[in-house]
TIRO-2110 file (N, C-alpha, C; in Angstrom, 1 decimal):
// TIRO-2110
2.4, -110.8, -133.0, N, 1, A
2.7, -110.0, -131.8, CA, 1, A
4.1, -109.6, -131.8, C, 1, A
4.5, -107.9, -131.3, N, 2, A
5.5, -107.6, -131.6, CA, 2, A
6.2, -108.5, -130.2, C, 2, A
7.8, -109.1, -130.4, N, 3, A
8.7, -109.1, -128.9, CA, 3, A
9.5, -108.1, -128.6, C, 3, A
9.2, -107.2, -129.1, N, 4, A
10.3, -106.1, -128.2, CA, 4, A
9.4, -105.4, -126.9, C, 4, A
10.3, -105.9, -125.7, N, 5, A
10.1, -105.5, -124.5, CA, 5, A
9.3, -104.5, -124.7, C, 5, A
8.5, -104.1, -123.9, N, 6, A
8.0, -102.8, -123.8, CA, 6, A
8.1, -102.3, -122.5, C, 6, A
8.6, -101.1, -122.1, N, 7, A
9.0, -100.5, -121.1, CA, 7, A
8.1, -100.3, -120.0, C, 7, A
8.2, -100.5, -118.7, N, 8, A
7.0, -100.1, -117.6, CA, 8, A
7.4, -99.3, -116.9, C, 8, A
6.7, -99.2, -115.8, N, 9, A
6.8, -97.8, -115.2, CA, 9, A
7.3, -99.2, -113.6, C, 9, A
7.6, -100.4, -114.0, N, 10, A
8.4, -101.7, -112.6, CA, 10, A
9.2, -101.7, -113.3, C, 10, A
10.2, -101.3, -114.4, N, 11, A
11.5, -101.9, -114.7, CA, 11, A
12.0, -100.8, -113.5, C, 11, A
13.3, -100.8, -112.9, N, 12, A
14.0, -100.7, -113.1, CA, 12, A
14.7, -99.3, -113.0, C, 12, A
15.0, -98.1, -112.5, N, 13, A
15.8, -96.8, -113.1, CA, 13, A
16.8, -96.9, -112.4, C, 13, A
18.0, -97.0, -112.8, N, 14, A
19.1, -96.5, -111.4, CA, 14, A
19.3, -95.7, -111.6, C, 14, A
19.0, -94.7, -112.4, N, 15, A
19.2, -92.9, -112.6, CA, 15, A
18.2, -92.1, -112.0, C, 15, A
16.6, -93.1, -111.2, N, 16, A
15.8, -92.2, -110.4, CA, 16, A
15.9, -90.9, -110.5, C, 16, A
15.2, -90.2, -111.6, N, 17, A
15.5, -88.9, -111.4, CA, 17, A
14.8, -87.7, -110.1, C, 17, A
13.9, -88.2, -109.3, N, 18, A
13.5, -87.7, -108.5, CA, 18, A
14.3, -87.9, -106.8, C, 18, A
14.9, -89.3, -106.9, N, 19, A
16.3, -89.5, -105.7, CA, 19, A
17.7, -88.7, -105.7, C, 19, A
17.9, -88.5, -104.5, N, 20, A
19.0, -87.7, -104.3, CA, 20, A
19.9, -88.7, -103.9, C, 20, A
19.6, -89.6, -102.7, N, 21, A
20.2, -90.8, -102.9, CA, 21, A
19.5, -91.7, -102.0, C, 21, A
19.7, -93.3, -101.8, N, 22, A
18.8, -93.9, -101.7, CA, 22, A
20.0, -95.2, -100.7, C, 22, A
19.2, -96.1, -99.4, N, 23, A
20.1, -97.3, -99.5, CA, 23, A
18.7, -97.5, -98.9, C, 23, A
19.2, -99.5, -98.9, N, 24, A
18.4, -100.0, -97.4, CA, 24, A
19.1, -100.8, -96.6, C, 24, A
18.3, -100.9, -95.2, N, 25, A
19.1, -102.2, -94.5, CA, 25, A
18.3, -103.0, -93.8, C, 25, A
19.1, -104.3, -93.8, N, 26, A
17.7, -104.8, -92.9, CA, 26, A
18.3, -105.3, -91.8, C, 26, A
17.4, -105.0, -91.0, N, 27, A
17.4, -105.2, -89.2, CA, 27, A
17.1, -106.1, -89.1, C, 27, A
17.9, -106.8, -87.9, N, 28, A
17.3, -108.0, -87.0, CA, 28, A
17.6, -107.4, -85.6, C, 28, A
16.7, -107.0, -84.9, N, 29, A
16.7, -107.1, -83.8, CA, 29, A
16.6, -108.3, -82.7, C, 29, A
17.1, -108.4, -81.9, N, 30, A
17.9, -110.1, -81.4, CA, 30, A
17.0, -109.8, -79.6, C, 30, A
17.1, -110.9, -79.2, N, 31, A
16.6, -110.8, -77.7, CA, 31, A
18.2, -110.6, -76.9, C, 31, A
18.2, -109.6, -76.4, N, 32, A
18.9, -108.8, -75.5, CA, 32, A
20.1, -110.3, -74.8, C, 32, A
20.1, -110.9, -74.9, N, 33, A
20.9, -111.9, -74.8, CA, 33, A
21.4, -112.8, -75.7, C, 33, A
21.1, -112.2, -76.8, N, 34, A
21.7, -113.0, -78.0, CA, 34, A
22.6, -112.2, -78.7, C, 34, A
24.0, -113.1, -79.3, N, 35, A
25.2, -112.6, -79.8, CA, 35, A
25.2, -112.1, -81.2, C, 35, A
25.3, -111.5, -81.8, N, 36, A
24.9, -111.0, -83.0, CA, 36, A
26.0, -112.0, -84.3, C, 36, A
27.5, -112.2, -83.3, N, 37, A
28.2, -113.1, -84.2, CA, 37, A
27.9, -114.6, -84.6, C, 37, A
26.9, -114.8, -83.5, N, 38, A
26.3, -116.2, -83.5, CA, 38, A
25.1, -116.2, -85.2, C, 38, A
24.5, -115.0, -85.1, N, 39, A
23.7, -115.2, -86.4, CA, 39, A
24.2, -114.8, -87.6, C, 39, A
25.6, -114.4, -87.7, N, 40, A
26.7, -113.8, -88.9, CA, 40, A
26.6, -115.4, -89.1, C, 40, A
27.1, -116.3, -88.4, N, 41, A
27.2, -117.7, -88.7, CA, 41, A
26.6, -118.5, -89.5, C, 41, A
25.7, -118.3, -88.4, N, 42, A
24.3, -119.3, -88.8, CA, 42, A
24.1, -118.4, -90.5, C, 42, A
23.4, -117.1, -90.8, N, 43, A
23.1, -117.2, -91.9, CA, 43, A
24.2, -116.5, -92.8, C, 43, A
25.9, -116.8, -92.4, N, 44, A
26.8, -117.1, -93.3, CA, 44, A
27.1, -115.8, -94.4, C, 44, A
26.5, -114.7, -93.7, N, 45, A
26.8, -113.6, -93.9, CA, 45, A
27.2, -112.4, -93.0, C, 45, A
28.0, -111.6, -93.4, N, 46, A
29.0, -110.5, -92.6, CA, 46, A
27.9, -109.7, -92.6, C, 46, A
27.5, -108.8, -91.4, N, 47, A
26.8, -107.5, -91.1, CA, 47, A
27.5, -106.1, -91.6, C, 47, A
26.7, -105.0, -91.9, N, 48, A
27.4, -104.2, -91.8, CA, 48, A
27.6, -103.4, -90.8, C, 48, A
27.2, -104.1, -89.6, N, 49, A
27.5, -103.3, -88.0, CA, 49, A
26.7, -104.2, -87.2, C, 49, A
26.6, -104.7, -86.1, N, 50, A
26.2, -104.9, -85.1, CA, 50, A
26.2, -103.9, -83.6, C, 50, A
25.3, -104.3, -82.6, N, 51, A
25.2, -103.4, -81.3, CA, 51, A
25.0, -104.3, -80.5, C, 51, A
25.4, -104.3, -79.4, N, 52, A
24.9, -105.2, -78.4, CA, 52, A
24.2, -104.2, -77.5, C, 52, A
23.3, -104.5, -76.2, N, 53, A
22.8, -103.9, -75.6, CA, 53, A
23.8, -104.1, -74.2, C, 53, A
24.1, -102.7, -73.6, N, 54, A
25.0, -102.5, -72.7, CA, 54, A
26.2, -102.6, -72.9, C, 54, A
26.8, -102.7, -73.9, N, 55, A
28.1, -102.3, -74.4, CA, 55, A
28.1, -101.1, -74.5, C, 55, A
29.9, -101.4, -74.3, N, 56, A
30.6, -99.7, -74.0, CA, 56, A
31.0, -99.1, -75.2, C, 56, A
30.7, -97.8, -75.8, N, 57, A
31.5, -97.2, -76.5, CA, 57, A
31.8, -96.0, -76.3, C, 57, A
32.6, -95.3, -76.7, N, 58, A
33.1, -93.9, -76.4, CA, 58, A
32.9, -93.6, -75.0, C, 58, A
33.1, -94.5, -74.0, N, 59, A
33.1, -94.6, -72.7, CA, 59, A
31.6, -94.5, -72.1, C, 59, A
30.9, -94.9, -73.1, N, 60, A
29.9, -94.9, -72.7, CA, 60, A
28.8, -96.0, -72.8, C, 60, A
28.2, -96.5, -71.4, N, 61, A
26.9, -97.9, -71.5, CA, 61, A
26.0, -97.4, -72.7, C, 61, A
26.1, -98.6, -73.8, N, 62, A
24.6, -97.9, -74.6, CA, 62, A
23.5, -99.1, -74.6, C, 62, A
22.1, -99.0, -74.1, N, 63, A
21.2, -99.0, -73.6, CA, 63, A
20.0, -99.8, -75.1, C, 63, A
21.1, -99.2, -76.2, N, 64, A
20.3, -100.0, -77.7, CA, 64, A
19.9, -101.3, -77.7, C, 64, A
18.9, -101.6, -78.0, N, 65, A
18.6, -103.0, -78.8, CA, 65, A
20.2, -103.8, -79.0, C, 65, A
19.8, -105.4, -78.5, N, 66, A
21.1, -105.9, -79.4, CA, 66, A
19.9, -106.3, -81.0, C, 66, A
21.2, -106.1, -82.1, N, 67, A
21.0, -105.9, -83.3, CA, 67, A
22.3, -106.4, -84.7, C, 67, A
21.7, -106.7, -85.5, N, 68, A
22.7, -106.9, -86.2, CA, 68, A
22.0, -106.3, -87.8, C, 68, A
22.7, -105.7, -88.3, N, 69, A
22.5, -104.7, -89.4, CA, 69, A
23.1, -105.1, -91.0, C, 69, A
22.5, -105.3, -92.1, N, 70, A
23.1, -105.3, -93.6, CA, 70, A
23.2, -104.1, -93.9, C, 70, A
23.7, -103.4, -94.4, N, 71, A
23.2, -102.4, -95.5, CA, 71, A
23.6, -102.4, -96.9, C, 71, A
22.7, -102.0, -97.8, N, 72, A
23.1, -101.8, -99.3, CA, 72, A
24.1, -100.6, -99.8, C, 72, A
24.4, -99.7, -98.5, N, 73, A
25.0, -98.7, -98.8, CA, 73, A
26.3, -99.3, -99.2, C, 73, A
27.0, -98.1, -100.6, N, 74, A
28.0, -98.8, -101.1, CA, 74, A
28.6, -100.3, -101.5, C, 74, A
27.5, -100.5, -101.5, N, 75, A
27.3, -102.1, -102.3, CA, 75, A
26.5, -101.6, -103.2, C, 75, A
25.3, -101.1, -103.7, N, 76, A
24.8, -100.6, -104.8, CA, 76, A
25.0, -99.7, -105.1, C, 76, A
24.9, -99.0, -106.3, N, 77, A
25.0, -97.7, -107.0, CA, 77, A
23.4, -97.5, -107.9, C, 77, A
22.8, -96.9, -107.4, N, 78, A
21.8, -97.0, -107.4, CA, 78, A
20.3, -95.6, -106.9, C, 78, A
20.0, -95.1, -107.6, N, 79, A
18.9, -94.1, -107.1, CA, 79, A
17.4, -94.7, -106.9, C, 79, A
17.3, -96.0, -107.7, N, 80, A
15.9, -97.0, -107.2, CA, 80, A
16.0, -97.5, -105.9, C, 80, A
15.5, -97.5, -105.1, N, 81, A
15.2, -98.2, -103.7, CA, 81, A
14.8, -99.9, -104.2, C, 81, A
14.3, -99.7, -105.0, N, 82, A
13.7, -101.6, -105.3, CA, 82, A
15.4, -102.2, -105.6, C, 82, A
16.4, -101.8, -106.0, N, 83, A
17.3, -102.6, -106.3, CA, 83, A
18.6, -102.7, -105.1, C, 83, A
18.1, -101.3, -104.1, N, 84, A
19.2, -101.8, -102.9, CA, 84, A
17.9, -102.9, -102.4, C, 84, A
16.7, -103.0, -101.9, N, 85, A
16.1, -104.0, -101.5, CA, 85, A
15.8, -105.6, -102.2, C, 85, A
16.1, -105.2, -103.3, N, 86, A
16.1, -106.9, -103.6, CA, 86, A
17.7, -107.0, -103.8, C, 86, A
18.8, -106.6, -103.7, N, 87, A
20.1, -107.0, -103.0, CA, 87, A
19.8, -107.6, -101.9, C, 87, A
19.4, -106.9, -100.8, N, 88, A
19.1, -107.8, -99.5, CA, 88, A
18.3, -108.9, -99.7, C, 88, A
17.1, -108.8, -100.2, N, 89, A
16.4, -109.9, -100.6, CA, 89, A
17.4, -110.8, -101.4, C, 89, A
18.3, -111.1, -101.4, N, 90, A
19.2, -111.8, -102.4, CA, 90, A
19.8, -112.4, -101.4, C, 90, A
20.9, -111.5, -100.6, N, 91, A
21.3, -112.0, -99.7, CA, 91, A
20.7, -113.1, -98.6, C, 91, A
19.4, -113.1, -98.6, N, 92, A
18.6, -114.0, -97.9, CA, 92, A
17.9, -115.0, -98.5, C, 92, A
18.0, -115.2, -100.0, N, 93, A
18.0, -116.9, -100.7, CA, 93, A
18.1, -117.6, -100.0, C, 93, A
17.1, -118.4, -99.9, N, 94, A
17.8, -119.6, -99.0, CA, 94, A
17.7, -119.7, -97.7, C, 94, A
17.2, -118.3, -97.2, N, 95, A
17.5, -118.5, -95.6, CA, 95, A
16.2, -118.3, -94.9, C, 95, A
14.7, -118.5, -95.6, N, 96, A
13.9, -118.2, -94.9, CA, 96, A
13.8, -118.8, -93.6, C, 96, A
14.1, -120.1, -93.8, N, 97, A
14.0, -120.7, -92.3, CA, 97, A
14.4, -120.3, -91.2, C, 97, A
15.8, -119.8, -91.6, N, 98, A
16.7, -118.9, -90.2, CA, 98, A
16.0, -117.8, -90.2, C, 98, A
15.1, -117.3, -91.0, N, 99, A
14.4, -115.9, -90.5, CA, 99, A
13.4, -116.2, -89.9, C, 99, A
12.5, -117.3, -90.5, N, 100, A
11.5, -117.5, -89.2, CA, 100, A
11.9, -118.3, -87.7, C, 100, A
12.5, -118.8, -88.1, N, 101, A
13.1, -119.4, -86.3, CA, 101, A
13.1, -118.0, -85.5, C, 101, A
14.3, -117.4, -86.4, N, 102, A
14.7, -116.1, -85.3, CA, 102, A
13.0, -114.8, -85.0, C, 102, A
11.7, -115.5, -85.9, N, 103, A
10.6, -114.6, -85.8, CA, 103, A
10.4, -115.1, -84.8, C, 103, A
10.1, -116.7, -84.9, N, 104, A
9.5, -117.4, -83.8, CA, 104, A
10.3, -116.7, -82.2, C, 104, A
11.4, -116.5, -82.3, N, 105, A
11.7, -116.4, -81.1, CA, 105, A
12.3, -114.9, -80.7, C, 105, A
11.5, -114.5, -80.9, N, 106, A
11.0, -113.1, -81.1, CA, 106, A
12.3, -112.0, -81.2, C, 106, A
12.6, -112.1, -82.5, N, 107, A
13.4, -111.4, -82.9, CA, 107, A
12.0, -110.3, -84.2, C, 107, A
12.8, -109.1, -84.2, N, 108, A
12.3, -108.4, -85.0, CA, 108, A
13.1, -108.2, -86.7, C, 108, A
12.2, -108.5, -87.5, N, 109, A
13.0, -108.4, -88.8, CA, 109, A
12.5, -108.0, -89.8, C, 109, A
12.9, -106.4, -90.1, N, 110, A
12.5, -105.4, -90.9, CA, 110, A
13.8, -104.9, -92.0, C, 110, A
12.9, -104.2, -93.1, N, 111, A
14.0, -103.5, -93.9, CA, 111, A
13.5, -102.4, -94.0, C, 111, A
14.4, -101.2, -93.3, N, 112, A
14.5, -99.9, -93.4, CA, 112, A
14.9, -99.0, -93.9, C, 112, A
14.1, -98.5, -95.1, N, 113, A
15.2, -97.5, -96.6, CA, 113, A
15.0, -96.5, -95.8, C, 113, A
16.0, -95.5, -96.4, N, 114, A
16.4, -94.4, -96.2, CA, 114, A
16.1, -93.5, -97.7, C, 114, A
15.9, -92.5, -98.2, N, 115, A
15.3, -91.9, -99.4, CA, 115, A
15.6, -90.5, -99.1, C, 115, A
16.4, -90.1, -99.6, N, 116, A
16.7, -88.5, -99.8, CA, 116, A
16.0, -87.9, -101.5, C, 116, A
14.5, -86.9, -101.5, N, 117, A
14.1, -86.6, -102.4, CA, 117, A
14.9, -85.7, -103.2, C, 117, A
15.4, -85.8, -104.2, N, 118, A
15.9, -84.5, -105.3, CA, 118, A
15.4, -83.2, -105.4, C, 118, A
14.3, -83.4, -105.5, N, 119, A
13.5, -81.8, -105.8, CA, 119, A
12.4, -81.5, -105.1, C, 119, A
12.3, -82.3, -104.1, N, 120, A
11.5, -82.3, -102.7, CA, 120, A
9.7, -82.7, -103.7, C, 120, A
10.0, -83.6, -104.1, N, 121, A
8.5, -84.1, -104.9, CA, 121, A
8.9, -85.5, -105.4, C, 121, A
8.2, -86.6, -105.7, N, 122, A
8.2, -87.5, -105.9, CA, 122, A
8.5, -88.5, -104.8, C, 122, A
9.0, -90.0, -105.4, N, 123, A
8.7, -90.5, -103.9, CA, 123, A
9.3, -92.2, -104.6, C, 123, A
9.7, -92.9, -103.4, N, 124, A
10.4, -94.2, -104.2, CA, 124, A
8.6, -94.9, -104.6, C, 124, A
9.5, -95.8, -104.7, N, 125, A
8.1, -97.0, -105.4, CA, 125, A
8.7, -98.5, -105.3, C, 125, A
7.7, -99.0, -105.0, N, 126, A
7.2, -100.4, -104.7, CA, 126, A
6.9, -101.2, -105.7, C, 126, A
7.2, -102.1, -106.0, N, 127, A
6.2, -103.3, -107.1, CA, 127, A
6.0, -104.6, -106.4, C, 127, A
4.8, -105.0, -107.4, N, 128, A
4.5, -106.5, -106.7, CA, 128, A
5.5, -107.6, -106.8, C, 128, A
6.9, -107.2, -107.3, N, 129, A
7.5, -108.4, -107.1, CA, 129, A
8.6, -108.7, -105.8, C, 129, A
8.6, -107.1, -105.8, N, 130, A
9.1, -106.8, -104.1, CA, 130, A
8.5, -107.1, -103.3, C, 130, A
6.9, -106.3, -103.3, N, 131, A
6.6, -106.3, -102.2, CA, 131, A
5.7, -108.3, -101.9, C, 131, A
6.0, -109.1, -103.2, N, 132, A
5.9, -110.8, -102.6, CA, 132, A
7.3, -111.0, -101.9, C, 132, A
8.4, -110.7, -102.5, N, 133, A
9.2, -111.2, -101.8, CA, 133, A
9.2, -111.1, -100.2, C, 133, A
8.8, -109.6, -100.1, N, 134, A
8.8, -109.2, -98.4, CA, 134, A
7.8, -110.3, -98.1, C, 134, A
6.8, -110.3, -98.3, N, 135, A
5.6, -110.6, -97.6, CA, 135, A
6.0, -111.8, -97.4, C, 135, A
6.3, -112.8, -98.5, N, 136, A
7.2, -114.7, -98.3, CA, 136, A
8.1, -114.6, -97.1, C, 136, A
8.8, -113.5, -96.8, N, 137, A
9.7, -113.6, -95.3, CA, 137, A
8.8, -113.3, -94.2, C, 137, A
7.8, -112.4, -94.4, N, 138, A
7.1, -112.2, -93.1, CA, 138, A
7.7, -110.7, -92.7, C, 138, A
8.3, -109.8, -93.7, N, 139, A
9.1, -109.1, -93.1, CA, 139, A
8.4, -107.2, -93.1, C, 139, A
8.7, -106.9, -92.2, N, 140, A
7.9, -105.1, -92.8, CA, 140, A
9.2, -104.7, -93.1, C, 140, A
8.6, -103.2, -93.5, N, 141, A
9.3, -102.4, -94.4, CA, 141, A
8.7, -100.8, -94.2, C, 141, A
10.4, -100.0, -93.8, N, 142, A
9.6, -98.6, -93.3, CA, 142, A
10.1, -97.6, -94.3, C, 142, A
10.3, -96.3, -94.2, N, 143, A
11.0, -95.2, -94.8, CA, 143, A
10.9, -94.1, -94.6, C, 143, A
12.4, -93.8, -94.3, N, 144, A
12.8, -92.8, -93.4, CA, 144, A
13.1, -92.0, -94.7, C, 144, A
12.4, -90.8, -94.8, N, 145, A
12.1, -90.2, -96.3, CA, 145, A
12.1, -88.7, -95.7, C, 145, A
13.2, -88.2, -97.0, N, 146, A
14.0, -86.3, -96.4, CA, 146, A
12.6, -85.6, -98.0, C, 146, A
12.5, -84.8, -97.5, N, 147, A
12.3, -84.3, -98.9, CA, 147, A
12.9, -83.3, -100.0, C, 147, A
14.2, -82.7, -99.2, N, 148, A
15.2, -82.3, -99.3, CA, 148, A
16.3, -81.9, -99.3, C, 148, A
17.2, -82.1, -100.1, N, 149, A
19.2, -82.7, -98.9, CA, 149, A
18.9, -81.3, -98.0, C, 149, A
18.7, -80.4, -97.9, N, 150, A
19.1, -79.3, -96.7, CA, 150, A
18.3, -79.6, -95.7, C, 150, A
16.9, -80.7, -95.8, N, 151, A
15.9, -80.7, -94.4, CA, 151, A
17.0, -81.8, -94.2, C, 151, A
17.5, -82.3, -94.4, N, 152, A
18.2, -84.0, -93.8, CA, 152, A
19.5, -83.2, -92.6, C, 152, A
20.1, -82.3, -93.0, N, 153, A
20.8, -81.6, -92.5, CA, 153, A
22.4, -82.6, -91.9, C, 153, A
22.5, -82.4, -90.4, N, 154, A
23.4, -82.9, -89.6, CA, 154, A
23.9, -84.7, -90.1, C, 154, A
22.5, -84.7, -90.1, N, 155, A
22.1, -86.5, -89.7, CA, 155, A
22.6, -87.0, -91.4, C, 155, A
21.9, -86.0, -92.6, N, 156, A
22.7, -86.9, -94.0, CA, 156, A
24.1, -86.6, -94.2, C, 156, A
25.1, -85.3, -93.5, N, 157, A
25.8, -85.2, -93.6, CA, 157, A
27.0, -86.3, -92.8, C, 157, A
26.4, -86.7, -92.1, N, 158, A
27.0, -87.9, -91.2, CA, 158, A
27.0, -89.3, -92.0, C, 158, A
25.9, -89.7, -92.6, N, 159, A
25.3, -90.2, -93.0, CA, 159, A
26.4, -90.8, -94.3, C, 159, A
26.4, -90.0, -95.2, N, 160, A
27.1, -89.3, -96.4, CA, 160, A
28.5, -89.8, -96.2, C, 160, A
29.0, -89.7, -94.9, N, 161, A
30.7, -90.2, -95.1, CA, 161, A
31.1, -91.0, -94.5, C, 161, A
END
């Protein structure tokens, strides 16, 4: 039998030729009285943003979920979606327990790609070694999917810098 690897259609592309660009992040949404720097602690990793609910910004009460946020943006380089999500999935080695406590007590905890199409056709993709890892946390998974940089407009432009 030959051993030279043979290529699949689950390795791998960080050249995605149908992505324009691609991150994820994953949410924990927290019970409205919970501190988001208390769970940086506990699972011993930095957010890449938190919100509290009723904090002030730009002089203004915001009314959001308290939350605490990763993202893969600018941590990967990358046009596969499977490789900003098993970064996060990495980041959480080790920590299923602290993910279910915080299920148990009714925190919400999702990972939410973002997918800007290249030529407004094609589409990310999933494999079964991703989609066990999700399912061993308990976790969903959504996608917020442009089908072309000009339909993304305001929001990838913001987005983008």
């Amino acid at each position: 039998m030959n051993s030279t690897k043979i290529k699949s259609i689950f390795d791998y592309n960080d050249s995605y030729p149908t992505c324009h660009t691609t991150y994820a992040t994953l949410c924990i949404y927290l019970p409205d009285t919970s501190d988001p720097n208390t769970l940086s602690e506990k699972l011993g990793i930095q957010p890449s943003r938190t919100q509290v609910k009723g904090e002030v910004r730009n002089g203004k009460v915001k009314q959001w979920p308290t939350a605490w946020f990763l993202e893969s943006k600018e941590k990967i380089q990358s046009k596969d979606v499977r490789r900003h999500i098993d970064w996060l999935l990495e980041q959480l080695r080790d920590k299923s327990e602290i993910i279910q406590q915080l299920q148990i007590a009714d925190s919400e905890v999702h990972i939410s790609c973002f997918w800007v199409s290249a030529f407004g056709h094609g589409g990310p993709m999933l494999d079964s070694g991703i989609l066990k890892r999700i399912a061993e946390l308990n976790l969903g998974i959504s996608f917020d999917i442009y089908l072309e940089e000009d339909d993304v407009g305001e929001t990838y432009k913001h987005l983008k810098s």
